[in-house]
N, C-alpha and C positions, 0 to 999 in steps of 0.2 A: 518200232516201225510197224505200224498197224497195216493189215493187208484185207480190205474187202471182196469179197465176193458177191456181186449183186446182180440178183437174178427177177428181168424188166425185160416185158414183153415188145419193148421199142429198142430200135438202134438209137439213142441220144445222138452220137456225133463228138465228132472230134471236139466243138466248141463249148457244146452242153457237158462233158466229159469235165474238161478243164474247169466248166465255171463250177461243177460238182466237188471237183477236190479243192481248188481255193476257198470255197465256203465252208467245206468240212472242217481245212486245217485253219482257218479261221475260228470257226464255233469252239472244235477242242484243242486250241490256243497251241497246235505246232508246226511245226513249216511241212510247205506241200510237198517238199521235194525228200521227206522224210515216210508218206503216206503211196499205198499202193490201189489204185479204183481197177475191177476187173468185173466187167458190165457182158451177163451171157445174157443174150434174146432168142433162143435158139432149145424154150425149154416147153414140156409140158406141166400143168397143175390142174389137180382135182382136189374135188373137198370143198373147203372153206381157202376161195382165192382171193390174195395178196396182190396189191398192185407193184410192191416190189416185196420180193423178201430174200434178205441178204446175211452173210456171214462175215464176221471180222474176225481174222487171226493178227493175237497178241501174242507179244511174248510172257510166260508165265508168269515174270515177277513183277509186272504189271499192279499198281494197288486199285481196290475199286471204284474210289475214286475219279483216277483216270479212266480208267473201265466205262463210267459211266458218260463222263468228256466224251469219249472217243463216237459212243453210240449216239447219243445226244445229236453231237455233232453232227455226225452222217444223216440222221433221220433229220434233222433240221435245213438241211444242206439240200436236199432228196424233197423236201418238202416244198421248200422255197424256188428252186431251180427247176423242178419237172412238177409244181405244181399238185404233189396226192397229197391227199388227206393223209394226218397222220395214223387213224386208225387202218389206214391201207396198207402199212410201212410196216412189215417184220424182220425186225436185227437182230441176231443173237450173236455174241463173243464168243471166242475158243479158243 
C-alpha cells in the first residue's frame, strides 16, 4: 500500500486529487482504493526548486521492480494530470 507524500505549491482539488490517483494506480497496474495521495501546499523551498517534489512510503519488501512501477507511475500521473514537466517532478521511495 504505497503512501505518497507530495509536496505542490497549489491546492489541486478534490477532482484533480482523484483524477491523480486513478492514473497513478493505473500507470503501476494496482487498484486506487489500495494507494494513499497526501498533497501539502503549505510549504517553503530554496535552492534548486521542484514543481513538485514528493515522497512514497513502501513497504520494505517491496522488489524494485515494483519500486520503480509505483514511482513511474506517480510521476507520469503528476505529469499528465497537473501538466509539469517531468524534469520538474522529484520522487524518491522509502
Amino acid at each position: 500500500m504505497p503512501i505518497a507524500k507530495l509536496y505542490y505549491p497549489h491546492e489541486p482539488g478534490e477532482e484533480m486529487n482523484e483524477m491523480i490517483i486513478r492514473e497513478w494506480a493505473k500507470q503501476a497496474e494496482i487498484k486506487k482504493d489500495d494507494i494513499t495521495l497526501n498533497i501539502i501546499h503549505d510549504y517553503s523551498q530554496s535552492g534548486n526548486k521542484y514543481k513538485v517534489l514528493g515522497v512514497i512510503y513502501l513497504p520494505t519488501i517491496w522488489r524494485e521492480q515494483f519500486i520503480k512501477k509505483i514511482l513511474t507511475g506517480l510521476a507520469d500521473a503528476i505529469h499528465q494530470i497537473l501538466k509539469i514537466k517531468r524534469s520538474k517532478i522529484l520522487l524518491f521511495a522509502q
